[in-house]
Phi, psi and omega in degrees: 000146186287127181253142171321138182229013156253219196262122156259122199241139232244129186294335160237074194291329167238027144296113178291203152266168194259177197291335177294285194325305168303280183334289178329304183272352152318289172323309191268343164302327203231018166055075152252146153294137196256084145311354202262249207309148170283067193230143165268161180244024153250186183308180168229170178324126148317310187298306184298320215267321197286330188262344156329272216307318173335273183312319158316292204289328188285005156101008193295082192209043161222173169349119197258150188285138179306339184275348182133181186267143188272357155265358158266352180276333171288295156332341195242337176298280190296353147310317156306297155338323180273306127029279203219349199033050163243153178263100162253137200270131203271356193244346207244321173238026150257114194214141164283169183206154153335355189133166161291329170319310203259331180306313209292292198321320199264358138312314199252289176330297185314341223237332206264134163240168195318120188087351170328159158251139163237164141269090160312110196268078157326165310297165175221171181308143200285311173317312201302315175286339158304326185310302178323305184291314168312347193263352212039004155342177191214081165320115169244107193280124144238127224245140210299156156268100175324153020244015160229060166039094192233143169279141165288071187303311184299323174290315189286288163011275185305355189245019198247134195223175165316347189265340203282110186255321172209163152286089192246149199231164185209101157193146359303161190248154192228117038244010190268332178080026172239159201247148190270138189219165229292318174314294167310346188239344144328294161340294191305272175353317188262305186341280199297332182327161183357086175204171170251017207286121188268179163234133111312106207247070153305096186240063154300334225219027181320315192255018164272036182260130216238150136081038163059040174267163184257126165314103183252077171297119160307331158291012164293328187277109200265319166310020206215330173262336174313350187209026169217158166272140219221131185237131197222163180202122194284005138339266187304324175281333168205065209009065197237024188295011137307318175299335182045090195202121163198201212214149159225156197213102151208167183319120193358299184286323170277013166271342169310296176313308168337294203258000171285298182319288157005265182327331180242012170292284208233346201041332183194147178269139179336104199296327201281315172327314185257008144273286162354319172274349183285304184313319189269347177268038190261320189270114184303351220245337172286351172233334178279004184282315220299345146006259159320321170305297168309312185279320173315328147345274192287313193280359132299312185297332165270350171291320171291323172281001219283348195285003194225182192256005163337155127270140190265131140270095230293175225223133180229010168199204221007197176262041195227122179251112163271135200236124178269128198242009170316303189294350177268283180223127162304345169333159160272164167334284175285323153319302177297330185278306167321317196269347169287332179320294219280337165282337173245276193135034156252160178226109210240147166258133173272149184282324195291344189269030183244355167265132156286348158261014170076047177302144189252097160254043186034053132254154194253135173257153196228123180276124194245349188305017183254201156296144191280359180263345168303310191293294212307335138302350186256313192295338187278355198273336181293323183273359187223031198243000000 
């Protein structure tokens, strides 16, 4: 094909490919076991796969209303509801999306204009800051505190200015696997107070909680949910992240905006998928388990591991164990995750591209979302490192 030869200037101009997309595809050149992106590698519910094809045959298969099909969105007000005891109105203050991805994006397009400040939480899930910037935003990082990735509230504070347009919070947070607790969101609160400062709450991995803690959801907080988007994703709840399916949940007046955006990202979501996610989330045992499911997970994989020179950092949510390789090697991060590829045959995401400046604290982020013969193969090659 003939290539363009006029001028282009490019809008993410030190934008890659992103680093799961790299890891990944090292991992299938080289027949590696793939720790690296977070998807899982066992089956999913029968019963689910079983209320699609339902629904399929039954003709649900056009244009789905654009805020979602309105019985999943009822299903999903009263989970919350059980949930958090906070109340959302399902015709008004719910809308499905595409996946959490295109929910955060078209979140942050509705709400940030030129020169906006967002506040960003290091390291962080890869998307938020390109969202900002295509938005003409002003990223401003602030960064979790070792050694158990805890917010600097007084740093946050100091960073907060009239320009301060929004906020994105993550927990469990992905890659640390550490959680926001009752304290962070008192703190946040005297933050945000008279102020016009919105929220983002990415809370993918909400029901991935470990070691009898609690998911300290904005929406428990009611000065915190009046001014925030609250973002979920049945991708990640039930291991269906093929699917691209999630939720976004906020108050009228920001959901309006929401969906002025919405309507021309996807305008709408997979119709048989979302009576089918409506059906199964009636039964609570499909989501309050996973909890327990996961952390059985993780304490097999760290237990396999107790024997190699790794250091574990514990982990209280999502399905990602950070693993400190210090004691091993000076590599930076990605050389080191590279040379487990092509040299063990394991596949791992290094933490430093999720820092804008890529700080190197020698961690691994490690995906535990497998077959237990899976773990039990990564631990013995981990173990012999």
């Amino acid at each position: 094909m003939t290539i363009f030869e006029g001028s282009l200037t490019s809008k993410l101009p030190g934008t890659g490919t992103s680093i799961f997309a790299v890891m990944s595809g090292l991992a299938n050149e080289h027949n590696a076991i793939n720790l690296s992106q977070g998807f899982p590698d066992f089956p999913i519910s029968k019963e689910l796969i079983s209320l699609v094809n339902k629904y399929m045959q039954k003709g649900f298969n056009q244009y789905a209303p654009m805020q979602g099909v309105l019985a999943l969105r009822e299903e999903l007000a009263a989970k919350t509801n059980r949930s958090y005891g906070a109340v959302y109105d399902p015709v008004k203050e719910i809308n499905i999306t595409a996946g959490a991805t295109q929910a955060i994006n078209s979140v942050i397009s509705a709400i940030v204009q030129q020169d906006d400040e967002v506040v960003i939480f290091e390291p962080a899930y890869d998307s938020y800051a390109p969202s900002v910037v295509l938005n003409g935003g002003i990223v401003k990082y602030a960064e979790l505190k070792l050694p158990d990735f805890h917010i600097d509230w007084n740093e946050v504070k100091k960073m907060i200015s009239n320009r301060t347009r929004l906020i994105i919070l993550n927990s469990p947070h992905n890659p640390t696997g550490s959680i926001l607790g009752a304290d962070d969101m008192k703190q946040l609160e005297k933050i945000v107070a008279n102020t016009n400062i919105i929220i983002l709450s990415d809370e993918v991995y909400e029901h991935l909680i470990f070691d009898g803690k609690q998911h300290e959801s904005i929406c428990r907080h009611p000065e915190l949910a009046k001014r925030s988007f609250v973002i979920g994703s049945f991708g990640k709840t039930f291991h269906t992240t093929g699917w691209k399916i999630g939720y976004v949940m906020a108050p009228e007046n920001l959901m309006n905006e929401f969906r002025k955006v919405h309507q021309f990202v996807v305008f709408c979501v997979n119709t048989p998928i979302q009576y089918a996610m409506a059906d199964f989330l009636k039964n609570k045992a499909n989501y309050e388990n996973l909890g327990k499911f996961y952390q059985q997970k993780r304490d097999a994989f760290v237990n396999l591991i107790k024997g190699s020179r790794f250091k574990v950092i514990p982990s209280y949510g999502t399905y990602f164990q950070l693993l400190d390789y210090s004691a091993i090697s000076e590599e930076k991060e990605l050389d080191f995750a590279k040379r487990l590829v092509t040299e063990y045959g394991i596949a791992s995401v290094p933490v430093s591209p999720f820092y804008n400046k890529a700080l190197d604290n020698k961690l691994l982020r490690f995906c535990f979302a497998k077959e237990e013969k899976t773990l039990e193969k990564a631990a013995e090659i981990l173990c012999k490192i």
